[in-house]
One Martini backbone bead per residue (centre of mass of N, CA, C, O) as a GRO file, in nm:
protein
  396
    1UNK     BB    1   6.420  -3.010  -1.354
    2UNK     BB    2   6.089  -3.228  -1.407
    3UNK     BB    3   5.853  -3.328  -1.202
    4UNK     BB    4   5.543  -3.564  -1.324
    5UNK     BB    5   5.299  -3.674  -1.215
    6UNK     BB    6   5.064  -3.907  -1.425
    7UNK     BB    7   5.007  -4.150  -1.183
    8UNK     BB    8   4.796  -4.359  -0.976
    9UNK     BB    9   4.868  -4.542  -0.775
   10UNK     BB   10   5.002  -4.898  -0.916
   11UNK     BB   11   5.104  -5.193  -0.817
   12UNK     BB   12   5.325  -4.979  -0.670
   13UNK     BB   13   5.332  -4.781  -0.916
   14UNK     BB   14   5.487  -4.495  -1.053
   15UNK     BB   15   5.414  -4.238  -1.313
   16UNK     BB   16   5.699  -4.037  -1.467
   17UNK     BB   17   5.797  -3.725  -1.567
   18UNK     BB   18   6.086  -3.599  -1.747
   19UNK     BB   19   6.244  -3.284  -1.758
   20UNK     BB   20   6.487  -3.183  -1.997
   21UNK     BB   21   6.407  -2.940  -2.142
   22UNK     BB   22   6.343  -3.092  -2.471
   23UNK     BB   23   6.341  -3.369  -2.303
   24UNK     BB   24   6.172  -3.692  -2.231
   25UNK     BB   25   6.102  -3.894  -1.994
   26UNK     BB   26   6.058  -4.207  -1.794
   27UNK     BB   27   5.934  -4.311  -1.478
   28UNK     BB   28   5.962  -4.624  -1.245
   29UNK     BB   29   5.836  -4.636  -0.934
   30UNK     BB   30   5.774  -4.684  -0.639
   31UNK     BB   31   5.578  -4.580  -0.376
   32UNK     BB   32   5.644  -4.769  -0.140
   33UNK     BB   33   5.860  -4.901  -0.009
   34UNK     BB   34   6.180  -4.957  -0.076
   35UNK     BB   35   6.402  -4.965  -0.340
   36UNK     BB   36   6.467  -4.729  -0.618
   37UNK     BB   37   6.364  -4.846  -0.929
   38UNK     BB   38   6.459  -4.731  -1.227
   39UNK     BB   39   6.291  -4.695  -1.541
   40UNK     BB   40   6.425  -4.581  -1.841
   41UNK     BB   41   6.273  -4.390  -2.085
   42UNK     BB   42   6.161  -4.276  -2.394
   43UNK     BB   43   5.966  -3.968  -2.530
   44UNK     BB   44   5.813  -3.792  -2.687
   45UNK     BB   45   5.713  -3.478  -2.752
   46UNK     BB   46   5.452  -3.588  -2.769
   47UNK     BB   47   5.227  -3.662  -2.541
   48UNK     BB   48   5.135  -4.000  -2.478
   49UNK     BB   49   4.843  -3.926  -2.265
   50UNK     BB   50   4.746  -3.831  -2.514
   51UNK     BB   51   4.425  -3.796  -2.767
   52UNK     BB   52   4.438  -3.672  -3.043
   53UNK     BB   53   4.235  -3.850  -3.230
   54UNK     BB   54   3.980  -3.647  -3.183
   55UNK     BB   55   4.086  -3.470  -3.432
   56UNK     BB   56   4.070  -3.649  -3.678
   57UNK     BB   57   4.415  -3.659  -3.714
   58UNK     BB   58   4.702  -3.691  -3.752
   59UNK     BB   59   5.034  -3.640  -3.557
   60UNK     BB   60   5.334  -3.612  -3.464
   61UNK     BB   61   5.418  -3.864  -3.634
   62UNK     BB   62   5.658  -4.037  -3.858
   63UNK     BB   63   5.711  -4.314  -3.832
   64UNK     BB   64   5.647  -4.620  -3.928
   65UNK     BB   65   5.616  -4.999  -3.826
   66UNK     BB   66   5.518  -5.291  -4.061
   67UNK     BB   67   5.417  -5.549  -3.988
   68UNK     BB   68   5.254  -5.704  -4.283
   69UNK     BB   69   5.354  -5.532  -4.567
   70UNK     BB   70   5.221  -5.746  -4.781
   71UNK     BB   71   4.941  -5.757  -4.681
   72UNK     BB   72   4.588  -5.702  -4.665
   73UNK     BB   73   4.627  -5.465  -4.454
   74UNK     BB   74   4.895  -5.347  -4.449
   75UNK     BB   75   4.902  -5.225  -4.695
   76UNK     BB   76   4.663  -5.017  -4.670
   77UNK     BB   77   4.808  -4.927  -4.409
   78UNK     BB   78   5.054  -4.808  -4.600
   79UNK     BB   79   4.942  -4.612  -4.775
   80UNK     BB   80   4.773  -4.421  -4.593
   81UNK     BB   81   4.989  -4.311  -4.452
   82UNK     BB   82   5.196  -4.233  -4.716
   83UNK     BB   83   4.959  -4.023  -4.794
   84UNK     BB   84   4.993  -3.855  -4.487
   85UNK     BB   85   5.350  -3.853  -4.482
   86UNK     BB   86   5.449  -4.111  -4.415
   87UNK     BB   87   5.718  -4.291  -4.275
   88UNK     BB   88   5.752  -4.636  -4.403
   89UNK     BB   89   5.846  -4.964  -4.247
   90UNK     BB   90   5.841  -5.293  -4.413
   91UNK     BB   91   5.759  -5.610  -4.323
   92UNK     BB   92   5.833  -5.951  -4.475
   93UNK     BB   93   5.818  -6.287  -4.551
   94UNK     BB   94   5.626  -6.403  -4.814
   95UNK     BB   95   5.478  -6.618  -4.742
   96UNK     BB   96   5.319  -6.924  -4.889
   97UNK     BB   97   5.035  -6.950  -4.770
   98UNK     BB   98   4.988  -6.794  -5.067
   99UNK     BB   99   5.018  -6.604  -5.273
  100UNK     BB  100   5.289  -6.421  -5.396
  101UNK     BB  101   5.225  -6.254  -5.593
  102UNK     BB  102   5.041  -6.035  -5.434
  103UNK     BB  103   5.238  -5.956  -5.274
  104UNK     BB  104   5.436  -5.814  -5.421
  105UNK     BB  105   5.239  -5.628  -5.588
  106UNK     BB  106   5.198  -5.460  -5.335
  107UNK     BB  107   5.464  -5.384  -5.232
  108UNK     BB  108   5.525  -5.254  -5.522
  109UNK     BB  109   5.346  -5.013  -5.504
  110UNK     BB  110   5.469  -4.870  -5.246
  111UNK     BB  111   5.761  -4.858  -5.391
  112UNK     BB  112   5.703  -4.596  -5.554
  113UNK     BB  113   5.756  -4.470  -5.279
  114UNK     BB  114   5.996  -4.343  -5.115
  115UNK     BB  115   5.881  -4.353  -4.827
  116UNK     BB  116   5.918  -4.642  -4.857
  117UNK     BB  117   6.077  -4.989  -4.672
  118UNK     BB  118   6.152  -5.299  -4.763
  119UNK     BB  119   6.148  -5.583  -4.577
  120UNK     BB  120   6.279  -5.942  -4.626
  121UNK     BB  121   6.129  -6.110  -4.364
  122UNK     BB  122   6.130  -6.253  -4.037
  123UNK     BB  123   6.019  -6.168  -3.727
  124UNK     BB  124   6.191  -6.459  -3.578
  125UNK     BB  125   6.436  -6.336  -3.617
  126UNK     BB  126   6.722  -6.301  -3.466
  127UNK     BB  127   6.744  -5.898  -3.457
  128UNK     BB  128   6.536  -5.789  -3.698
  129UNK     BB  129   6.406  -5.619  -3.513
  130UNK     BB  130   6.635  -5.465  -3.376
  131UNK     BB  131   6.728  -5.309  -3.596
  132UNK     BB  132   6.497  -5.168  -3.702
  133UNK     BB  133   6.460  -4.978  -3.466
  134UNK     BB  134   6.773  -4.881  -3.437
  135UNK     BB  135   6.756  -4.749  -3.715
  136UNK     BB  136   6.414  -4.608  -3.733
  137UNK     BB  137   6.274  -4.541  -3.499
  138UNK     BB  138   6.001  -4.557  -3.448
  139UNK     BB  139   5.645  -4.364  -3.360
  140UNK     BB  140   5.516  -4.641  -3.480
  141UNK     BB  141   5.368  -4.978  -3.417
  142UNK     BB  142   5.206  -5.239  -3.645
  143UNK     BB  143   5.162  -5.548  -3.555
  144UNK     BB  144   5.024  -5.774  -3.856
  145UNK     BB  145   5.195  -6.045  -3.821
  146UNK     BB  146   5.092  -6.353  -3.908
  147UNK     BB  147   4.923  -6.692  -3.882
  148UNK     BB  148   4.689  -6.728  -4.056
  149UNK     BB  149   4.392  -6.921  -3.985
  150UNK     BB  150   4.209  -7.135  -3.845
  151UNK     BB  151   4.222  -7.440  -4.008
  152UNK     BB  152   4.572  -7.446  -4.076
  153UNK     BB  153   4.640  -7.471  -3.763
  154UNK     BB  154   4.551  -7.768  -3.770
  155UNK     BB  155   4.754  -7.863  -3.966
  156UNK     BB  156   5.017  -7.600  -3.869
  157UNK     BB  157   5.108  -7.504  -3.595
  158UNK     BB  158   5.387  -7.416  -3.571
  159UNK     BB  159   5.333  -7.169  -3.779
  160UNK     BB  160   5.216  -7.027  -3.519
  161UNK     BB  161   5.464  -7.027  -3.306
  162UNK     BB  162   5.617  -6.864  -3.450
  163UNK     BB  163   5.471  -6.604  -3.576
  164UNK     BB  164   5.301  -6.574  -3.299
  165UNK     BB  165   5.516  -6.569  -3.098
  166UNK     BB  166   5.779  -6.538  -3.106
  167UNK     BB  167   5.765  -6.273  -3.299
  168UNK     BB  168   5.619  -6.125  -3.060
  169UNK     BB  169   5.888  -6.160  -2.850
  170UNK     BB  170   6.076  -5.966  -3.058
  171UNK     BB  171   5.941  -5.737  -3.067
  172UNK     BB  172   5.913  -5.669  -2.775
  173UNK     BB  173   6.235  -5.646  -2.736
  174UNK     BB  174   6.259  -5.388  -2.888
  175UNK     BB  175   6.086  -5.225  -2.750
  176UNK     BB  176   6.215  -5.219  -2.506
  177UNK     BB  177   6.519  -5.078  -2.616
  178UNK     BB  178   6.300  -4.895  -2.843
  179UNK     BB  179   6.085  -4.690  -2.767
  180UNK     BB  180   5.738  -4.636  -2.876
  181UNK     BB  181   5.467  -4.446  -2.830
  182UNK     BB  182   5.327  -4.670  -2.984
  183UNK     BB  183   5.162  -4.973  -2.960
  184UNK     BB  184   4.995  -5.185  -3.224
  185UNK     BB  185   4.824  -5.511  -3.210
  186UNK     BB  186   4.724  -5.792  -3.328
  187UNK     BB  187   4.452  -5.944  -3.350
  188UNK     BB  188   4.109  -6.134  -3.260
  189UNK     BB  189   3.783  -6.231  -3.252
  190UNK     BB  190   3.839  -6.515  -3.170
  191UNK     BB  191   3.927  -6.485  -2.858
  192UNK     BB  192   3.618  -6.544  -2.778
  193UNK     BB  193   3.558  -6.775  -2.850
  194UNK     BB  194   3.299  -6.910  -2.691
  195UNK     BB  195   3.137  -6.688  -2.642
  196UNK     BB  196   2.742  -6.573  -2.643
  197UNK     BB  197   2.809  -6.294  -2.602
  198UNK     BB  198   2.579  -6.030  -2.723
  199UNK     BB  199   2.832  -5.831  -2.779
  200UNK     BB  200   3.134  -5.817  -2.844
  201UNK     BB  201   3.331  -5.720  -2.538
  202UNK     BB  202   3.637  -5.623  -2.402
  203UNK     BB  203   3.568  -5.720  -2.129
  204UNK     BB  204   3.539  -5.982  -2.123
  205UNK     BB  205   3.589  -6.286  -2.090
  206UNK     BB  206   3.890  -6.473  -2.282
  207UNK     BB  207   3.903  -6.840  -2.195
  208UNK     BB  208   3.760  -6.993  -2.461
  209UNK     BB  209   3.915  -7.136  -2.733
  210UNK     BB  210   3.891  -7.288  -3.058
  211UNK     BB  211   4.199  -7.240  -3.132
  212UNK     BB  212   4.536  -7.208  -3.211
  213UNK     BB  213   4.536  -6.942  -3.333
  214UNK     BB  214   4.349  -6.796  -3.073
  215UNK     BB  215   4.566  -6.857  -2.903
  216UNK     BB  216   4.825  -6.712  -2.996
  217UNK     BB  217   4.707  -6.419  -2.988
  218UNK     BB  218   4.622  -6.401  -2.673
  219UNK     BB  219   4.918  -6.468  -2.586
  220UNK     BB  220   4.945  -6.206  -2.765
  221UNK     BB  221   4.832  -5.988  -2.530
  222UNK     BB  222   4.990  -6.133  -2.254
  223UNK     BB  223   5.268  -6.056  -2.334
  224UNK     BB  224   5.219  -5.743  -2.398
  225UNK     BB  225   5.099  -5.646  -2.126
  226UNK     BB  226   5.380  -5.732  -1.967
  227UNK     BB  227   5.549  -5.508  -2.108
  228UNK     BB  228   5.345  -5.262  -2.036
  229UNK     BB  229   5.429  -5.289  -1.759
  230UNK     BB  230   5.741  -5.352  -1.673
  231UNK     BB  231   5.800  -5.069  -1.947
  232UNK     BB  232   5.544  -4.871  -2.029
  233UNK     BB  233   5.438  -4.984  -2.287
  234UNK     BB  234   5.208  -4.877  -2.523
  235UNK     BB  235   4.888  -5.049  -2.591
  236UNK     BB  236   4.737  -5.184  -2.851
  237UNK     BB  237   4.482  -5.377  -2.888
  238UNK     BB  238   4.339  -5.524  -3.183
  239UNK     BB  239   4.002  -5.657  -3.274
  240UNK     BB  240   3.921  -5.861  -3.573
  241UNK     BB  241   3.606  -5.867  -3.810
  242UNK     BB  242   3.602  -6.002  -4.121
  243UNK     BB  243   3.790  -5.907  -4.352
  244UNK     BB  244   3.746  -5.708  -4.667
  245UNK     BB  245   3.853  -5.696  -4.984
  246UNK     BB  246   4.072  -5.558  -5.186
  247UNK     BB  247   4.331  -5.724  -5.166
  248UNK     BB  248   4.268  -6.021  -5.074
  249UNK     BB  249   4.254  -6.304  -4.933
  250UNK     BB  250   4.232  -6.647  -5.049
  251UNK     BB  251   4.108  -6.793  -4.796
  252UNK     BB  252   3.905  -6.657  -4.799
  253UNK     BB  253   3.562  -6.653  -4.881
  254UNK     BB  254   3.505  -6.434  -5.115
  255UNK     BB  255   3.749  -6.546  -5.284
  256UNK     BB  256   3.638  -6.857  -5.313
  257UNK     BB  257   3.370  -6.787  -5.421
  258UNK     BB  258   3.422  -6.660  -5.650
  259UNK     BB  259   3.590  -6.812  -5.813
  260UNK     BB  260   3.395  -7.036  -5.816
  261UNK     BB  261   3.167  -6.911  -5.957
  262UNK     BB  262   3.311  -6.834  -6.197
  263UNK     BB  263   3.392  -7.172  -6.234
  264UNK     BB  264   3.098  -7.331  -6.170
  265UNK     BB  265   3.120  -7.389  -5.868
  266UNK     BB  266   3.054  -7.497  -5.571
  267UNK     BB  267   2.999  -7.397  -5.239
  268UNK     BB  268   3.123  -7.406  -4.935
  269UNK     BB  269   2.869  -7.449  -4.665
  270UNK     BB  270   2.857  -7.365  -4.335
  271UNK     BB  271   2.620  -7.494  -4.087
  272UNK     BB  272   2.411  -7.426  -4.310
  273UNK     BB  273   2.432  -7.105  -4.317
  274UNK     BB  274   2.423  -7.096  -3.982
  275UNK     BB  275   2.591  -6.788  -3.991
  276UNK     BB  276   2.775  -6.532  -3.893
  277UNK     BB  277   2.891  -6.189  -3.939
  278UNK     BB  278   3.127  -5.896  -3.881
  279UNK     BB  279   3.179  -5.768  -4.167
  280UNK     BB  280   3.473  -5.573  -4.268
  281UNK     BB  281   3.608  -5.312  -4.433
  282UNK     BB  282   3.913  -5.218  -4.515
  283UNK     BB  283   3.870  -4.887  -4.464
  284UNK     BB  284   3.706  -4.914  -4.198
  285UNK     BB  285   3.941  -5.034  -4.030
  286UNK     BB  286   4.182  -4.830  -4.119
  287UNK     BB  287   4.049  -4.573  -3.952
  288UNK     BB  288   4.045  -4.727  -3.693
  289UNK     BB  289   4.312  -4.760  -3.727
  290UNK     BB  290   4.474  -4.457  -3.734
  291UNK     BB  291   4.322  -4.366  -3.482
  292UNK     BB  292   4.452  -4.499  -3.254
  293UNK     BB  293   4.754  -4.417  -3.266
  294UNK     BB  294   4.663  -4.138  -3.073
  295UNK     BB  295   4.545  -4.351  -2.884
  296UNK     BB  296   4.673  -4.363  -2.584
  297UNK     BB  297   4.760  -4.521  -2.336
  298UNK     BB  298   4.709  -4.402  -2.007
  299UNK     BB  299   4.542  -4.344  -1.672
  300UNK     BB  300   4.252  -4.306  -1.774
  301UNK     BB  301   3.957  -4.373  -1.877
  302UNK     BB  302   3.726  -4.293  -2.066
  303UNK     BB  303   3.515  -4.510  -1.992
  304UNK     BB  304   3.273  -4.785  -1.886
  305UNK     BB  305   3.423  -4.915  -2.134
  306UNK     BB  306   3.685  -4.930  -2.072
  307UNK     BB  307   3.999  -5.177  -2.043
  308UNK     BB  308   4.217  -5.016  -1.896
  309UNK     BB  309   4.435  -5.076  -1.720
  310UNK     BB  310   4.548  -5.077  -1.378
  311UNK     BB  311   4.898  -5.133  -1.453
  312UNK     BB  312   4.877  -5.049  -1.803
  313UNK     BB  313   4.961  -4.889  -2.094
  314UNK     BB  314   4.645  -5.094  -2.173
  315UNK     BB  315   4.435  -5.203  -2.443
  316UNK     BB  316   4.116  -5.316  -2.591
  317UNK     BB  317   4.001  -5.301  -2.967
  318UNK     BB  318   3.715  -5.295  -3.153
  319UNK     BB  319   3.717  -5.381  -3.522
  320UNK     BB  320   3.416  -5.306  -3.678
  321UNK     BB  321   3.060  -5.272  -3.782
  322UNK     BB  322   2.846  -5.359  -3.576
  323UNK     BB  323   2.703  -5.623  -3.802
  324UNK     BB  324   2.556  -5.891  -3.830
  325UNK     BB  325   2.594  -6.127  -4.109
  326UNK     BB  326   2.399  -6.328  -4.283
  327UNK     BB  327   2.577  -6.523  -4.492
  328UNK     BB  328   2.305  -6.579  -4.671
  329UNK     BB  329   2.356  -6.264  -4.780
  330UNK     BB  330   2.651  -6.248  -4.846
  331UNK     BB  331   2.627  -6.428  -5.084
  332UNK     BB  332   2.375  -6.277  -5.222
  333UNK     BB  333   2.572  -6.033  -5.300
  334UNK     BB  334   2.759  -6.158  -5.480
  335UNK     BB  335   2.560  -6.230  -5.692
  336UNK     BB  336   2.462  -5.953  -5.778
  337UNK     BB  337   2.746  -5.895  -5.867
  338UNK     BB  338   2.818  -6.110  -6.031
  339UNK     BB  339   2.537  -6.232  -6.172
  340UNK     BB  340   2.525  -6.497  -6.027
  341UNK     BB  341   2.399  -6.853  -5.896
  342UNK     BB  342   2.481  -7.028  -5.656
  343UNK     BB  343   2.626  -7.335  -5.570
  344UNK     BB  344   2.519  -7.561  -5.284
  345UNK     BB  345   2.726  -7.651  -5.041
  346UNK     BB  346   2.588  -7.817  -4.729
  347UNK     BB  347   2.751  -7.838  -4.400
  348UNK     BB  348   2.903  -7.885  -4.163
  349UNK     BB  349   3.094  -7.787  -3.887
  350UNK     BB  350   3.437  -7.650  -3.820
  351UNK     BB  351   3.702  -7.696  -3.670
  352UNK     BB  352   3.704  -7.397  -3.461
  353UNK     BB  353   3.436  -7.276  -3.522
  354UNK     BB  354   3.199  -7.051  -3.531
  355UNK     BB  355   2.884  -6.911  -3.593
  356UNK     BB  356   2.930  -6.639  -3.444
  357UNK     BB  357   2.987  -6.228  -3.472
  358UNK     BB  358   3.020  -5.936  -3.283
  359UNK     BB  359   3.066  -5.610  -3.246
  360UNK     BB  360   3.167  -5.365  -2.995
  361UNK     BB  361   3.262  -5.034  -3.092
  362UNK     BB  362   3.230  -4.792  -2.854
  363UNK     BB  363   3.541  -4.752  -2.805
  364UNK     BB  364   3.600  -4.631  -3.100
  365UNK     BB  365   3.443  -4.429  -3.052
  366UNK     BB  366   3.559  -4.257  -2.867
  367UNK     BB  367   3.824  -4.234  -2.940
  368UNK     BB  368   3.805  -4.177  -3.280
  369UNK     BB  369   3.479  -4.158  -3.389
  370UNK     BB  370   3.352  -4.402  -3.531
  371UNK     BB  371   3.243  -4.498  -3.850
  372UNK     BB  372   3.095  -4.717  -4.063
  373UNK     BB  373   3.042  -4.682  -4.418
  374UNK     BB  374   3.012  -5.015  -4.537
  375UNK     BB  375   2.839  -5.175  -4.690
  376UNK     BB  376   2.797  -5.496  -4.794
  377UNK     BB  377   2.706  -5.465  -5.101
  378UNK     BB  378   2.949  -5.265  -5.166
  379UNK     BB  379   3.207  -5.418  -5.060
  380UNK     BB  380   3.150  -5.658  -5.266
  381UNK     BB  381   3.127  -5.498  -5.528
  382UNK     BB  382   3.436  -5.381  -5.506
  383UNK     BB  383   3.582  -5.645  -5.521
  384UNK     BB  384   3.475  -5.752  -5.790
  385UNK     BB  385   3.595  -5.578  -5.937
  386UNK     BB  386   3.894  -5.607  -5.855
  387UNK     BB  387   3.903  -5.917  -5.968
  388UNK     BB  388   3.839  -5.879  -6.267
  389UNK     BB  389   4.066  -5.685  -6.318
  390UNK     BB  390   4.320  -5.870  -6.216
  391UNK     BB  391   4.176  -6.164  -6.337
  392UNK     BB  392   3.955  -6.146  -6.525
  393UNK     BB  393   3.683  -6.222  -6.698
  394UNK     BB  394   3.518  -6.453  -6.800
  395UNK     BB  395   3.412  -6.626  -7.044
  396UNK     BB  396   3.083  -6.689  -7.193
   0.00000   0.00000   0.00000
């Protein structure tokens, strides 16, 4: 047997590597007085505080499990994985918070890889995770599965509560049970609240959330801190900014001002047009989550940008084009796009909305070489074709 230290005291806990033979576990342990608390969970083969990330490739680990893989995000990111040889198990609950037909759609695509596994579930039913894990072992979790909009979190909290924080305590508690190489679990750019400071960077204090939706999500990065420091589980929290693209939410501005301006009717434009956002293409998104699964948080930050926990294998990294576009310019490629020009309802600005956001990706360029490659104007060209394929161009 093999003893391997991996990391300088914190928070009075040291982490052991223990080898034996061609198994791998890992020890919390204290540091200083006190008696040896043993907290043993296994690892995988692929030692976890390496980064082979930047060998921009995936490798080593082959089974994940993404919750809301019938989602728009989800879908993307489970052919992507399941394109690159992984066995991916998709749990969704299909829930009707929009068309229901879209979503079995997405599934029904992955379903015809035989190596995806459709699960049709809540993940906030008691069990229903602890299954999947104890039964699929996977070797990466993504959890995706959220009750998403800031407005709608407005009129229906409860279901903010139910599958954004049960969900994810349900979720931690399997991951507890059986860890995972590496947990990585959508946030969202909301979480930035009230701050003013761009672009918006991971380090920030961000305690001055301005919806439900968005205290839900932060509420759930900092539950997932707490089960990676107690329990060692390595965890990459993402914060997304603005995801549009084929096969998008019908919630979303891109997918309403189409559908509108093509049925001839006017659109509302919040805040008098005075917004902006950094759009992100679902392509250059997933490039980024695909890139974060092997850059496993360690015990020493990567450079001067990282905010990885002093006390647990614990990060947090923006997703972005780190590009801010003014809303009236992304109308703009709309209409070129449509070839129409939109009539405008010019509006006050929405409860829980923000004006402006803006990633800084620093940290994902560091970690996985992230570069986004789709400007405003191609990725809402490819929206609108996928958009009149799918649902027909209307008749002039």
């Amino acid at each position: 047997m093999l003893l391997v230290a991996r990391s300088a005291p914190s928070g009075g806990r040291r982490l052991w590597i223990i080898k034996m033979g061609s198994a791998r576990w890992s020890a919390l342990i204290p540091v200083a007085g006190g008696k040896l608390n043993w907290q043993i969970c296994p690892l995988p083969a692929q030692e976890a505080f390496d980064s082979p990330a930047r060998t921009g490739h995936l490798r080593a680990m082959q089974t994940a499990l993404i919750t809301g893989s019938a989602g728009f995000i989800g879908y993307h990111l489970a052919a992507r994985l399941l394109a690159a040889g992984w066995q991916v198990v998709g749990l969704d609950c299909l829930s009707p918070y929009y068309d229901v037909t879209l979503k079995e759609r997405r599934h029904a695509m992955l379903a015809d890889n035989p190596r995806f596994t459709p699960v049709i579930g809540k993940l906030e039913d008691p069990g229903r995770l602890m299954g999947l894990f104890d039964t699929h072992k996977p070797d990466a979790v993504i959890h995706l599965a959220a009750q998403a909009g800031v407005r709608h979190s407005i009129e229906a909290p409860r279901d903010y509560l139910e599958a954004n924080l049960i969900g994810t305590f349900e979720l931690l508690e399997a991951a507890r049970a059986h860890p995972p190489a590496h947990m990585l679990i959508a946030s969202t750019s909301s979480a930035y609240g009230a701050n003013t400071q761009m672009p918006f960077d991971e380090r920030q204090q961000a305690d001055h959330q301005m919806s439900f939706y968005a205290a839900t999500k932060k509420a759930g990065e900092t539950m997932a801190h707490s089960y990676a420091h107690l329990y060692g589980l390595p965890t990459t929290m993402f914060r997304f900014f603005t995801v549009y693209g084929p096969w998008g939410r019908p919630d979303m501005a891109l997918f309403k001002f189409t559908r509108a301006i093509e049925a001839g009717e006017a659109i509302d434009v919040y805040n008098h047009g005075h917004m902006s956002r950094d759009f992100t293409y679902i392509d250059d998104l997933v490039t980024g989550i695909t890139g974060l699964i092997d850059a496993v948080p360690g015990d020493q930050p990567v450079s001067e940008q990282d905010n990885l926990s002093p006390v647990a294998p614990f990060r947090v990294v923006n997703i972005g084009a780190s590009k801010p576009t003014p809303l009236l310019d992304y109308i703009a490629a709309l209409e070129t796009a449509l070839g129409i020009t939109a009539e405008k309802n010019l509006m006050e600005m929405q409860a829980g909305d923000v004006p402006a956001t803006w990633a800084d990706t620093r940290l994902l360029s560091q970690l996985t070489g992230y570069e986004p490659q789709i400007s405003v104007e191609e990725g809402v060209a490819r929206f609108v074709a996928w958009y009149r394929a799918y649902y027909g161009k209307p008749q002039v």
